[in-house]
C-alpha positions in Angstrom: 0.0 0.0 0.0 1.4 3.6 -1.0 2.6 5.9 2.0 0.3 8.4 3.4 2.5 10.9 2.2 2.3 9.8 -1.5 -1.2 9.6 -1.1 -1.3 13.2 0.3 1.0 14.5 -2.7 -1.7 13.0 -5.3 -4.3 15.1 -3.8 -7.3 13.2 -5.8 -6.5 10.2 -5.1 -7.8 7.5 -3.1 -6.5 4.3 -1.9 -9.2 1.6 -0.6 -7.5 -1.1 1.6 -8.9 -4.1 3.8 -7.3 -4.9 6.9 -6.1 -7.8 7.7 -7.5 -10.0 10.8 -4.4 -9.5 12.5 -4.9 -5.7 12.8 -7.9 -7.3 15.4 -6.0 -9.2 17.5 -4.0 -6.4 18.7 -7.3 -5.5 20.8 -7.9 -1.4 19.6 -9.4 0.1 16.5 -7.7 0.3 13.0 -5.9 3.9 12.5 -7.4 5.2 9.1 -4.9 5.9 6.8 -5.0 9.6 5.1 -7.0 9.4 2.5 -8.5 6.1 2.9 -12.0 5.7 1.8 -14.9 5.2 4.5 -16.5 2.5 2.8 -13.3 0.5 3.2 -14.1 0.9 7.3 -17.6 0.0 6.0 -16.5 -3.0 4.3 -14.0 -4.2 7.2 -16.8 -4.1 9.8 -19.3 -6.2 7.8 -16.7 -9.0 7.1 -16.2 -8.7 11.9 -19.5 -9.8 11.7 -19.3 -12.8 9.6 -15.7 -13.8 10.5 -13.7 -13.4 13.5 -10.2 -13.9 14.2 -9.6 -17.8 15.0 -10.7 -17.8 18.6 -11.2 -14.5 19.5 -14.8 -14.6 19.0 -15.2 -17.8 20.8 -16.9 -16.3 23.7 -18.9 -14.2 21.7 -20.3 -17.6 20.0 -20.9 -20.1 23.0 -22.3 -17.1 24.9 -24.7 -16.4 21.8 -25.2 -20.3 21.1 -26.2 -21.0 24.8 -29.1 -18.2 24.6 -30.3 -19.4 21.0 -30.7 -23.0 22.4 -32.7 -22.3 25.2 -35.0 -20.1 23.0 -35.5 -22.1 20.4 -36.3 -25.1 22.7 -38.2 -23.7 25.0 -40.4 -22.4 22.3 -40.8 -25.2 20.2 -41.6 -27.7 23.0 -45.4 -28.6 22.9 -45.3 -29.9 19.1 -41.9 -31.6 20.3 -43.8 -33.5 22.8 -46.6 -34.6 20.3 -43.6 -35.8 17.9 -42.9 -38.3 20.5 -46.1 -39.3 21.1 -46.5 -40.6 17.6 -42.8 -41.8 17.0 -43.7 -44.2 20.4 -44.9 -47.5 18.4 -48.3 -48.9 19.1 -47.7 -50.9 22.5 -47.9 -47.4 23.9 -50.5 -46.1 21.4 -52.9 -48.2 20.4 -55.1 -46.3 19.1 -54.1 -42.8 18.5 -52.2 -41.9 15.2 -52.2 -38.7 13.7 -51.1 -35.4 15.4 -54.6 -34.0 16.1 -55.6 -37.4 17.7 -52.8 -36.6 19.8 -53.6 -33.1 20.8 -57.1 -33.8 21.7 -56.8 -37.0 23.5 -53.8 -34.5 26.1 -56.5 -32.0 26.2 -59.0 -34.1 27.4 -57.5 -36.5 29.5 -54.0 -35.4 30.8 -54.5 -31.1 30.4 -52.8 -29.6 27.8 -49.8 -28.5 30.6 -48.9 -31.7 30.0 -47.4 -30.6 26.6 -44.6 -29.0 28.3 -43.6 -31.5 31.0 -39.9 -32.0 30.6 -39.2 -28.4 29.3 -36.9 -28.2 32.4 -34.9 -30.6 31.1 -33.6 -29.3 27.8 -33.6 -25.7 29.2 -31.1 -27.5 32.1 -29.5 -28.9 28.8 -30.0 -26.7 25.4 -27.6 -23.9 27.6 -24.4 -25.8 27.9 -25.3 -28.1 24.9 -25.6 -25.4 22.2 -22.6 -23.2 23.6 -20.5 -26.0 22.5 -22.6 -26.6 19.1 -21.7 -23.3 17.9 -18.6 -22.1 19.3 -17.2 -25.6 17.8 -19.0 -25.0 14.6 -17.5 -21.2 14.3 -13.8 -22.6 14.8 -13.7 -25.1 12.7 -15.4 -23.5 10.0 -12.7 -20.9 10.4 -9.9 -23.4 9.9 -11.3 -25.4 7.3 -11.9 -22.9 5.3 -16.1 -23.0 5.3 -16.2 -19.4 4.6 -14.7 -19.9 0.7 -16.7 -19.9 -1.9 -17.5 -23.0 -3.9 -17.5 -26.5 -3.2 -14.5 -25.9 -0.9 -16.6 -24.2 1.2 -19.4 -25.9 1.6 -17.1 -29.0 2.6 -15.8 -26.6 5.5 -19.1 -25.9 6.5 -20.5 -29.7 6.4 -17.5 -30.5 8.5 -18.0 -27.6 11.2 -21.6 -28.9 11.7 -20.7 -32.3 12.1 -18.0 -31.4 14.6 -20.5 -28.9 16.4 -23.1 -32.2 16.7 -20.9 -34.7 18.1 -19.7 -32.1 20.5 -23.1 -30.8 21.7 -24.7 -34.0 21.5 -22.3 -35.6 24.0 -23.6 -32.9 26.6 -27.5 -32.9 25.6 -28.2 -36.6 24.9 -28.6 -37.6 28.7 -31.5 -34.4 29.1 -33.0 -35.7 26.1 -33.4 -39.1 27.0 -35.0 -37.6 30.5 -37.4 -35.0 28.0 -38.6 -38.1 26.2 -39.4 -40.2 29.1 -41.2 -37.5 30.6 -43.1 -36.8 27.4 -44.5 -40.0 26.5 -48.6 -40.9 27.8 -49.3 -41.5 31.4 -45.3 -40.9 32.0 -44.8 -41.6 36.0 -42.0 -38.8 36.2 -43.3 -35.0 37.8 -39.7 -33.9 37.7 -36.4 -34.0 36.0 -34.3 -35.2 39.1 -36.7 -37.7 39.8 -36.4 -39.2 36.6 -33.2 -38.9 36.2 -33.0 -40.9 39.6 -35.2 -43.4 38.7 -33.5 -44.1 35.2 -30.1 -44.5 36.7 -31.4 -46.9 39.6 -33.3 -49.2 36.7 -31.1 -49.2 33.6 -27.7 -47.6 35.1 -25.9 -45.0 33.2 -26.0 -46.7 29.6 -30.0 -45.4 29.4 -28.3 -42.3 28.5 -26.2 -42.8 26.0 -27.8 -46.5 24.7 -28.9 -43.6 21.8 -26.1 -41.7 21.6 -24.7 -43.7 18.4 -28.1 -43.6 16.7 -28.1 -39.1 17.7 -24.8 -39.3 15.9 -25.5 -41.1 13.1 -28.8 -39.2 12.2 -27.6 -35.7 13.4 -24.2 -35.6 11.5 -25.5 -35.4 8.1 -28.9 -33.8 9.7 -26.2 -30.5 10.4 -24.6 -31.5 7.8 -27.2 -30.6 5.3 -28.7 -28.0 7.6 -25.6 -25.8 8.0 -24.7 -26.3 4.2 -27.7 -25.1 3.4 -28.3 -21.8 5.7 -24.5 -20.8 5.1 -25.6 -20.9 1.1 -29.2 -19.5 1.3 -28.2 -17.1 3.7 -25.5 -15.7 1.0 -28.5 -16.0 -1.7 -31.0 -14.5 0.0 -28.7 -11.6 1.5 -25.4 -11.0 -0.5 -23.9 -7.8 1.6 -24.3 -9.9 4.7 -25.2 -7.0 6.8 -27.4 -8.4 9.6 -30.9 -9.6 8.5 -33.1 -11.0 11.0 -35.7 -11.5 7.7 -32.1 -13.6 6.0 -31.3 -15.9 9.3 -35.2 -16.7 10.0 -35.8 -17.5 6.4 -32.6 -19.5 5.0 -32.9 -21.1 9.2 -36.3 -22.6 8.6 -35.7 -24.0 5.0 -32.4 -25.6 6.3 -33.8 -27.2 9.1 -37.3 -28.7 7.1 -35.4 -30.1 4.7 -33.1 -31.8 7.1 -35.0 -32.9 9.7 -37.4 -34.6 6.6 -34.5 -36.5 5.4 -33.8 -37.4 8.6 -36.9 -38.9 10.2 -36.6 -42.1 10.0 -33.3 -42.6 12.1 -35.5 -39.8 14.6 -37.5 -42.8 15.2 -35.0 -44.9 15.7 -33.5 -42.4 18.4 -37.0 -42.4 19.8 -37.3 -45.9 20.2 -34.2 -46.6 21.8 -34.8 -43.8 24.2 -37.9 -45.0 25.3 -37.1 -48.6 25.4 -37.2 -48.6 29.3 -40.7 -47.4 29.5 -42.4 -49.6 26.5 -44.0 -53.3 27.8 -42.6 -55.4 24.9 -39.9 -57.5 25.4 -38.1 -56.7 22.0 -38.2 -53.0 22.2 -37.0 -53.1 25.9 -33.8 -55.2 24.7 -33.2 -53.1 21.7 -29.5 -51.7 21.5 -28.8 -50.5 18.4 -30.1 -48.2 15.6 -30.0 -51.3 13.0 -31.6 -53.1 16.0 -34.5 -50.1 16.4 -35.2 -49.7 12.6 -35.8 -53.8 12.2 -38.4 -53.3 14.9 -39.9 -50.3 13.2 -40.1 -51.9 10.0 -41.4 -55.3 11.4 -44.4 -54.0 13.8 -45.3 -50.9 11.6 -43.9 -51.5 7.7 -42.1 -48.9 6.2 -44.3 -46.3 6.9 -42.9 -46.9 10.5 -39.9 -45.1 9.0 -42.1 -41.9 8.2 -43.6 -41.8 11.7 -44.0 -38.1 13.3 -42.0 -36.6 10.0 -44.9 -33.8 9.7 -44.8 -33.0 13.2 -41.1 -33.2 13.6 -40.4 -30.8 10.7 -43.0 -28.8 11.7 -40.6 -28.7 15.1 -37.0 -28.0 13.1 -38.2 -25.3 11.1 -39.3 -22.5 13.1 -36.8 -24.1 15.8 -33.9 -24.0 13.5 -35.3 -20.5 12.3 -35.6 -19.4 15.9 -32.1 -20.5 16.9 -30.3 -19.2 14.3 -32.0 -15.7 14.5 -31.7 -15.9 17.8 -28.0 -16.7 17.7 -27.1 -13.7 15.0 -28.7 -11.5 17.6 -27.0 -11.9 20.9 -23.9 -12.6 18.7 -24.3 -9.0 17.8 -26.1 -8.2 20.7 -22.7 -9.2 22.8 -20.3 -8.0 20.0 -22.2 -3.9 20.7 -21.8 -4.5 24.3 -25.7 -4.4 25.3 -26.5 -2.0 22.0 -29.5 -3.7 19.6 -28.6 -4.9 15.8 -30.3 -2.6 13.0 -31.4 -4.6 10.1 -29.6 -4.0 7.7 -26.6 -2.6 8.9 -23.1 -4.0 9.1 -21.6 -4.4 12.7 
């Protein structure tokens, strides 16, 4: 880059220059050369928000990540707990199939409170769980270069979410296995530590992780897919990539649809296995495996066994994933400005 003092000696001219990430690290503001355009600030400040220094932002990311989690599943809940109602195979309900059958038979018989029993425990969980998700995902999409363009990037990304699920899901499996038990019709458990107690005294401390292969397997390429496909819609839908809360809610809920539909029938699977303790037939109760869970599934209910609870569930993903990820741009910027509110539109 020319001097300042050539630049002041050619009067007109003027010089537009990018710093480079290590002018962050140093801690204060970039000096503006004289002569150096504004937009080039402009510029510099937009690409803070979508890329930070390799863990400097790290913070900034678990601390957004923990907030979106608990928002998006504390919201999403209710139609959550009907999901598992219908993924539970037909020695728990023998008669009701569809979603609405669902709603109106916890209405009626059990209160419709009863749609949020076992919030407490992914609250308890979603905090820590999602922290890790995406402060994981943010670094190693940062070192495997997920923020290039092309197919390059889009491996990046695809590896960042995987890391982020095996990571998260290590902490949030054991709160999901205590969600589902307390979801599922005329559950005995009124609280998460009694459950939790009750589980561990019965089955010991594989109950819960027995699913934790069958989470992997089905969540991998469910972030896979989900994270490939926000990072791309998200640069389709909003090129400058100034915030956008209309960008992340939009490109979010497309993403997570299509995943979780692809997805469903190794959801059930999950289901089974996490349920297992609580179901009356032999089989199901000995069931270790996902290959295990999806021969039951296929023997007891065909292949449309395999499709169980897909409407509900990606009626659940969608707004959740659109939730959490508007969510998580928020307090990411929200932290970034030190308490001050994101404008739309405007690059921070």
């Amino acid at each position: 880059m020319p001097s300042s003092s050539s630049a002041s000696a050619s009067g007109s001219s003027s010089h537009l220059h990018v710093h480079p990430h290590s002018a962050h690290l140093a801690g204060g503001p970039p000096i503006q050369p004289v002569g150096e355009s504004s937009i080039a600030l402009e510029e510099e400040e937009e690409h803070d928000y979508e890329s930070l220094p390799v863990g400097s932002g790290w913070a900034v990311n678990m601390a957004a990540g923990a907030m979106a989690g608990i928002s998006e599943h504390a919201a999403i809940f209710p139609v959550d707990s009907i999901k598992t109602r219908m993924q539970v195979l037909p020695a728990l309900n023998p008669i009701l199939s569809g979603a609405s059958s669902h709603v109106r038979s916890i209405s009626t018989t059990e209160g419709i409170r009863t749609l949020w029993r076992g919030v407490a425990s992914v609250i308890l969980g979603a905090g820590p769980a999602h922290a890790a998700h995406f402060g994981m995902y943010e670094f190693v999409r940062e070192i495997s270069g997920g923020r290039e363009d092309g197919w390059w990037g889009v491996g990046g990304t695809a590896l960042a979410g995987a890391a982020a699920t095996i990571t998260s899901d290590a902490l949030m499996n054991p709160f999901d296995v205590i969600k589902q038990r307390m979801q599922i019709r005329n559950s005995p458990y009124r609280s998460v530590l009694a459950c939790a107690r009750t589980v561990y005294a019965r089955e010991g401390l594989t109950a819960f992780y027995v699913s934790y292969p069958t989470t992997i397997t089905m969540t991998v390429p469910f972030t896979a897919v989900q994270f490939s496909a926000y990072e791309s819609l998200k640069s389709l839908l909003n090129p400058d990539g100034g915030y956008s809360p209309i960008t992340h809610v939009t490109a979010g809920g497309i993403a997570g649809g299509l995943a979780a539909a692809v997805t469903t029938p190794l959801d059930v699977a999950k289901t089974l296995l996490q349920t297992r303790g609580s179901n009356p037939d032999p089989r199901i109760r000995a069931a270790r495996s996902m290959s295990e869970a999806l021969r039951i599934i296929r023997d007891r209910d065909g292949l449309k066994g395999l499709r169980r609870g897909m409407l509900p569930r990606v009626l659940t993903v969608a707004p959740s994933t659109a939730i959490s990820w508007m969510s998580y741009e928020f307090f990411k910027v929200l932290i970034k400005q030190h308490g001050a509110l994101p404008e739309s539109g405007v690059a921070v």
